[in-house]
C-alpha positions in Angstrom: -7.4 36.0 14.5 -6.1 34.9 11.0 -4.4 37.3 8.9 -6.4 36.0 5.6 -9.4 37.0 7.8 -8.2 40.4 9.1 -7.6 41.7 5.1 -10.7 40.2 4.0 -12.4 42.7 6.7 -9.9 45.6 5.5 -10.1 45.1 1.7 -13.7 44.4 1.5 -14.6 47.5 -0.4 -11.8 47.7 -3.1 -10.5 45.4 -5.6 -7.3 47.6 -6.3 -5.3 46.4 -3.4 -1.9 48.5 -3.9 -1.5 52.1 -3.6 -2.2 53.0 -6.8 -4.9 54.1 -9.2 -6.7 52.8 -12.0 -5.3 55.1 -14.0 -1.7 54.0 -13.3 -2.1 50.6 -13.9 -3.7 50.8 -17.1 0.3 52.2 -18.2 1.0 48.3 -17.6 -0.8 47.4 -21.0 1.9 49.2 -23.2 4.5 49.0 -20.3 3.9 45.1 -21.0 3.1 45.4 -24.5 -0.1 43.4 -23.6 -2.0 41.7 -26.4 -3.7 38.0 -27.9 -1.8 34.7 -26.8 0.1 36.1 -24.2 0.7 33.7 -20.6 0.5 35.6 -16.9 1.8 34.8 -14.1 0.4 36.9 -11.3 2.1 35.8 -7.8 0.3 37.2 -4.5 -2.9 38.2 -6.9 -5.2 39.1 -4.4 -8.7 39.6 -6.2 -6.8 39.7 -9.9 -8.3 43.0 -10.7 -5.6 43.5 -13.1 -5.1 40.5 -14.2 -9.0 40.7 -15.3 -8.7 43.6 -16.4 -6.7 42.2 -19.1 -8.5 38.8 -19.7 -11.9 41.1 -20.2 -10.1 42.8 -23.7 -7.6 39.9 -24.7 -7.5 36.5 -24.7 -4.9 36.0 -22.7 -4.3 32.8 -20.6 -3.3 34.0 -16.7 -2.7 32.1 -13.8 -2.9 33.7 -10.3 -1.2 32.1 -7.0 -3.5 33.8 -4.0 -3.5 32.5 -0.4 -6.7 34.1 0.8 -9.5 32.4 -0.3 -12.2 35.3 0.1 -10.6 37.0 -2.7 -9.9 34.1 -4.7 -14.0 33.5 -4.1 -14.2 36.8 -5.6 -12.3 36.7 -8.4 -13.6 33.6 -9.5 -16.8 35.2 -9.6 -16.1 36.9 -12.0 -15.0 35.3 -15.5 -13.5 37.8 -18.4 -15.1 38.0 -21.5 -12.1 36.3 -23.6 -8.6 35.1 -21.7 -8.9 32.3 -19.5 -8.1 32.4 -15.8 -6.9 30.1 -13.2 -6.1 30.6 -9.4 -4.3 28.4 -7.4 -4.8 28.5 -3.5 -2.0 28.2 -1.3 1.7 29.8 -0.5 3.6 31.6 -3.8 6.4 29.0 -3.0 5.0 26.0 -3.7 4.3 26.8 -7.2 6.7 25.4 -9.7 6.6 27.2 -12.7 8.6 25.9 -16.2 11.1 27.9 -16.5 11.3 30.7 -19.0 7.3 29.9 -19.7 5.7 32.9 -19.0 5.3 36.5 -20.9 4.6 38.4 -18.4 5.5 37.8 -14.5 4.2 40.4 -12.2 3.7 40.5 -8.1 2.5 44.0 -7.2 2.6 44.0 -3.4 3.5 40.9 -2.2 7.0 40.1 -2.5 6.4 38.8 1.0 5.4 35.4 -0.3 8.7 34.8 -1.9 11.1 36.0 0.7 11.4 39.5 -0.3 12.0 41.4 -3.0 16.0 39.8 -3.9 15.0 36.5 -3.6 10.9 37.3 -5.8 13.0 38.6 -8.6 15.1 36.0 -8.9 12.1 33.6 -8.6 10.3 35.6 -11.1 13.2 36.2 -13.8 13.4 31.9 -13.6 9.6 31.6 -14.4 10.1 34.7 -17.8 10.5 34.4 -21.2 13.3 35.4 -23.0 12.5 39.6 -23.5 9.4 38.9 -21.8 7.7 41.7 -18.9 8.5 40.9 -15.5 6.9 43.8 -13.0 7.1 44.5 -9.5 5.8 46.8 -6.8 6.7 47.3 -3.5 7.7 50.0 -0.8 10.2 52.1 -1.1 11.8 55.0 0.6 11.1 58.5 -0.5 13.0 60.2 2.3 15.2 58.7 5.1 15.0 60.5 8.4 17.3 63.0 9.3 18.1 61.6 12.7 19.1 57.5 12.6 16.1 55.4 13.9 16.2 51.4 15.1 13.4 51.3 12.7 14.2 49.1 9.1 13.0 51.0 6.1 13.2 49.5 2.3 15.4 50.6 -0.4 14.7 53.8 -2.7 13.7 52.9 -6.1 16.6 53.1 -7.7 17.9 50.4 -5.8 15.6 48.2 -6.5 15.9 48.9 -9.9 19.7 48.1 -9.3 18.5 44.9 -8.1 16.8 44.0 -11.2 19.1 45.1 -13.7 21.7 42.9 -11.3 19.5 39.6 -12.1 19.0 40.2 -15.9 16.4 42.3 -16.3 16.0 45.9 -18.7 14.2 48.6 -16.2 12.2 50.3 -18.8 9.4 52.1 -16.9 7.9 52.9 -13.1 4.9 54.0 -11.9 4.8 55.6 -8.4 1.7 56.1 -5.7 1.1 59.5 -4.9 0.8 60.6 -1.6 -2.7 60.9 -2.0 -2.9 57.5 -3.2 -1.6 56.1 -0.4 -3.8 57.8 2.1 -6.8 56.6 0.0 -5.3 52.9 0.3 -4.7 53.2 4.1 -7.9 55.1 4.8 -10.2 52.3 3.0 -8.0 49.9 5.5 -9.1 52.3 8.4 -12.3 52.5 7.5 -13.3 49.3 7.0 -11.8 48.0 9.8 -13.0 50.3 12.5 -16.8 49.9 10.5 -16.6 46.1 11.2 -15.3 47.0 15.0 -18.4 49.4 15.3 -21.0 47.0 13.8 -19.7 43.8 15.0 -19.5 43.8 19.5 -18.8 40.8 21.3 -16.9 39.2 18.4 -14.2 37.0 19.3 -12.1 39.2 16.7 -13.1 42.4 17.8 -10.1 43.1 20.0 -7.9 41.7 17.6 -9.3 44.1 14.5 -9.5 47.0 16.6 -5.6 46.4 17.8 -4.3 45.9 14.2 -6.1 48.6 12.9 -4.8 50.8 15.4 -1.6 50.1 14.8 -1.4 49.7 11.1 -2.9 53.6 10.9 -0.4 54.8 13.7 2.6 53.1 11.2 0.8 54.6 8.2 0.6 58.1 9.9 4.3 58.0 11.4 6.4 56.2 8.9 4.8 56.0 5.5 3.4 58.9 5.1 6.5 60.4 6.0 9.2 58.8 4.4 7.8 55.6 2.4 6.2 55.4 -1.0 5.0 52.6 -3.2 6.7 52.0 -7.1 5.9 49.2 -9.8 9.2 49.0 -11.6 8.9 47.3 -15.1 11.4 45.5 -17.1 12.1 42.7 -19.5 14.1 39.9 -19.3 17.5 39.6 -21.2 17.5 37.9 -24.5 
């Protein structure tokens, strides 16, 4: 089946799609010193809650590059009371920003869509003001396993802070998922999931949802939980 469609099944029931809580992200509005006239750039923005968030108590003008047009139907459904928002459909690469045009660059999640974390910040640094935010969140590695595995985990936090101060940019803050917040996020993925599975027999799909599901709660249960965690690392550009 297509991906877009599998995480439209998984995500149905939240609009926070990182590990993370309300709570947390709400830090990013002082983190990013968020206020009146400022321009976002939100790259992999899923269903924008943030992003809206933001546009509901500023007037902000945000743009958000989404591949997966169910939550892009969904966040377009729902227009803040005083920013203006755009989405754009289609891959994160594609999109040519003017350099140095934006206040505050952020991709929480999917670094993915710009060829990893290295080559998003880089992206993302081009695309930010002069002193203006640029935050990212991704896995990281809490603890590495005692004995060596064939199995690739990311870098720690501090080395991807390392990474950023390397392409220009201030690390001023983090904000880290709990372990409890990433067994909510994974556990709303398993539950949906195996839901649709039970409610949905004799799909074409259902194989296909029951096998990723199955496996992406068998890597959640023997690798993240574990050893991998989730960080937003903010910064701001030089200059």
């Amino acid at each position: 089946m297509d991906h877009q469609d599998y995480w439209a099944i998984a995500e149905a029931d939240i609009e926070i799609q990182n590990p993370v809580t309300e709570r947390k992200l709400r830090l990013l509005d002082d983190y990013c010193d968020i206020r009146d006239g400022l321009r976002v750039l939100d790259i992999g923005c899923g269903k924008a809650w943030l992003m809206r968030q933001w546009a509901e108590r500023f007037d902000i003008e945000g743009t958000g590059l989404e591949t997966n047009p169910a939550f892009l139907d969904f966040a377009r459904s729902r227009s803040p009371l005083r920013g203006g928002l755009t989405y754009l459909e289609g891959p994160a690469e594609r999109f040519v920003p003017e350099p140095a045009s934006y206040d505050v660059v952020m991709c929480l999640g999917a670094t993915f869509a710009l060829g990893g974390f290295v080559s998003a910040v880089e992206w993302m640094v081009a695309a930010t003001k002069p002193g203006g935010a640029v935050v990212v969140g991704d896995l990281t590695t809490k603890h590495r396993p005692a004995v060596a595995t064939h199995q690739h985990l990311p870098q720690d936090s501090v080395e991807l802070a390392g990474v950023m101060q390397r392409h220009g940019v201030e690390v001023s803050a983090m904000i880290s998922a709990s372990e409890a917040d990433f067994e909510r996020y994974a556990s709303h993925h398993r539950h949906a999931t195996v839901r649709w599975v039970l409610q949905h027999p004799g799909h074409p799909d259902e194989q296909d949802v029951a096998h990723k599901s199955s496996d992406d709660w068998n890597y959640y249960l023997k690798t993240v939980r574990p050893y991998l965690g989730w960080t937003i690392l903010v910064g701001h550009k030089a200059g």
